[in-house]
N, C-alpha and C positions, 0 to 999 in steps of 0.2 A: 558499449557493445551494441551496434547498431543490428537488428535483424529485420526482414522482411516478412510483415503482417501476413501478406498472401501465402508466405510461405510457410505461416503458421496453420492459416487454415487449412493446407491444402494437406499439409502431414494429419491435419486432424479427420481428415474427408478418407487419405490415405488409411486410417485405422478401420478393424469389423466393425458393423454392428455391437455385438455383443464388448467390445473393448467401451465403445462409449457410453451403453446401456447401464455399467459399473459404475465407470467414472460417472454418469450423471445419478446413478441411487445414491453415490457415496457425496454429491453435491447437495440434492435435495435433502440426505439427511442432514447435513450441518444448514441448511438454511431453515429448516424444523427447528433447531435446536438453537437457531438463534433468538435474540433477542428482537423486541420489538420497540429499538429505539428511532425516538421521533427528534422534529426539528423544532429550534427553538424551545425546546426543554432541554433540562439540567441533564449534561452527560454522563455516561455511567464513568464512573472517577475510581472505583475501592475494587480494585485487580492488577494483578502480578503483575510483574514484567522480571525480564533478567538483563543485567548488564550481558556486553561483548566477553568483562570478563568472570560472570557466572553471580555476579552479585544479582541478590532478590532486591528489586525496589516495588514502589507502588506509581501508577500511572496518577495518581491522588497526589505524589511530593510531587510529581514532573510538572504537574498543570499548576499546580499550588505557584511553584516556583516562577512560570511563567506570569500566571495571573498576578503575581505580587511587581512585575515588572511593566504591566501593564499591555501584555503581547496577548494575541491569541495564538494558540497551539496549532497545528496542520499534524494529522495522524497519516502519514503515507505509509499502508500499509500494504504487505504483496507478497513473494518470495521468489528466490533466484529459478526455480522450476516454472515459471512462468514467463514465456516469451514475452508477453504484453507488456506485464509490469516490465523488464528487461528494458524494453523499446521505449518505454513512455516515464517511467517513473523520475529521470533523471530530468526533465523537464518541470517537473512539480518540486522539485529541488531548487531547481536555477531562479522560478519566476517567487519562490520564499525570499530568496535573497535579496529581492528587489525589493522586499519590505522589511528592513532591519530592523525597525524601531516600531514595527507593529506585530508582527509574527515571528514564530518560533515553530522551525520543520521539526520533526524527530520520524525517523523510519523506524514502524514494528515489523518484526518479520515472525508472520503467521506460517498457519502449517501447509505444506510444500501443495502445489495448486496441481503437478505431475510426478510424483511421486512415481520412481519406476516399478514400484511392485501393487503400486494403485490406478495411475491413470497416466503410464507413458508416450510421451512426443520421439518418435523419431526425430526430430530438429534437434532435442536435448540430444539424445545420442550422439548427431551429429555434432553439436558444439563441446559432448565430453563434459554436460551439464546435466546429468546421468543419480539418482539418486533416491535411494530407498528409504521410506516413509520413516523419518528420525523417531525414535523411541526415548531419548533421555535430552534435557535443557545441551548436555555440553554435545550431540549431536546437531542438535537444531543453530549452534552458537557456530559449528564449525563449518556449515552452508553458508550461514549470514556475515560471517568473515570473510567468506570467498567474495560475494557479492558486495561488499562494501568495498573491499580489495579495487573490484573490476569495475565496479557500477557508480560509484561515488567520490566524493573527494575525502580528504583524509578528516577535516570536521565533524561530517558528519556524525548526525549523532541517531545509534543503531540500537532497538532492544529488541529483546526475544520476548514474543506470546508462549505463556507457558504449555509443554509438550501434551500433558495428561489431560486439563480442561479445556486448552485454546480462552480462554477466557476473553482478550480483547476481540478476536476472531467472531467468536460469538454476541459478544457486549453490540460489538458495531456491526454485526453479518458482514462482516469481510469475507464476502467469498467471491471470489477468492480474493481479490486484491478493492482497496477502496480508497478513497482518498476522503477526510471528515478535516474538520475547523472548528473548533470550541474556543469559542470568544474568549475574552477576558475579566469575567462575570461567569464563566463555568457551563454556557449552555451550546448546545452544539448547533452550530449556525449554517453549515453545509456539509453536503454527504453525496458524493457521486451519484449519481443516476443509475436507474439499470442495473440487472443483475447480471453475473459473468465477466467475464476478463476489458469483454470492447463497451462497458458502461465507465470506464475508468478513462477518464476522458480529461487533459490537463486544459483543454479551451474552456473548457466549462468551471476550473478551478480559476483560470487566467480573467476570466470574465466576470467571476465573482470578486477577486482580490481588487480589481479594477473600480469596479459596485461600491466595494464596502470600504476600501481606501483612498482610491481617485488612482487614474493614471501617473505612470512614470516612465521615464525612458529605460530602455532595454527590454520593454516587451517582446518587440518585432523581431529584435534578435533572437528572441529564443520560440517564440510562438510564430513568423510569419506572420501571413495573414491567415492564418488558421486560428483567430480568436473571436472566439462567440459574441455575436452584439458589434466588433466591427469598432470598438472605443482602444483607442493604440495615444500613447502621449506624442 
């Protein structure tokens, strides 16, 4: 679902004062409430998730599992009320692939970044991607279904941040959307930049995958030359 960035902004320019003054109390609280995880230390590992279909697991068996395989994990996190992630996250998808036998993608879907009774986009409106701040896990499962639906391929592999604490949300200040790498060895090796939606930046993922594993073909395809550093196979 391809959307136009400027178009994002410009609905957001289009909202009061007082509509954004909310939305930013209600950002600044959850970046209070985050955590203060660093790089190159041991990831936070021992918190919820839910499967697609409502099963609890731990984010601790998911890396477990990988790490026994000898992959590093990629945490793409975001949510369908989020134009950016929309735009951009399906690219962080594609350039995983290119590293089969080194990484392992999983999409979290945190709490809604435009929530219409919290911080609505007219664009969502327009796209009839329209949606009130979910209150229960099988809410939050039935948004991240739509989005996996429309936004990814059938693979994919999708969990839910739990509704009450947001715990990965919090763990990694995913606010709102972030993209992190947790080695193979358990520590977490990269973390998007910048705070807010446009810190979420797949060159910057593209550039490190590159770094830490050497180029491969099919970068270009999916990055252009929009890749940081300018190193393409």
């Amino acid at each position: 679902m391809a959307i136009e960035l400027d178009e994002a902004k410009q609905h957001l320019a289009n909202k009061s004062a007082w509509h954004h003054i909310k939305g930013k109390v209600i950002e600044l609280g959850l970046y209070i409430a985050s955590g203060s995880v660093k790089l190159n230390k041991p990831a936070p590992r021992n918190l919820p998730l839910w499967t697609l279909e409502g099963e609890e697991v731990s984010l601790n068996t998911i890396l477990q599992k990988y790490q026994d395989e000898g992959k590093a994990t990629i945490l793409n996190m975001g949510s369908f009320t989020c134009p950016v992630w929309r735009e951009r996250q399906g690219k962080v998808q594609a350039l995983a692939k290119l590293y089969p036998g080194k990484v392992a993608c999983i999409s979290i879907y945190v709490r809604e970044a435009h929530a219409s009774n919290e911080w609505a986009l007219d664009m969502n409106e327009k796209s009839e991607i329209s949606y009130l701040k979910p209150q229960t896990i099988k809410d939050r499962i039935i948004i991240a279904k739509r989005a996996k639906d429309e936004l990814m391929n059938t693979d994919a592999m999708v969990y839910i941040d739990g509704v009450k604490h947001n715990a990965v949300n919090k763990a990694y200040s995913a606010v709102p959307i972030r993209i992190c790498v947790i080695d193979e060895i358990g520590n977490l090796v990269f973390r998007s930049q910048g705070s807010g939606p446009f810190g979420y930046k797949p060159e910057e993922f593209a550039s490190f995958l590159q770094k830490t594993f050497g180029p491969v073909a099919g970068m270009q395809d999916i990055m252009g030359d929009d890749i940081e550093g300018g190193v393409t196979a």
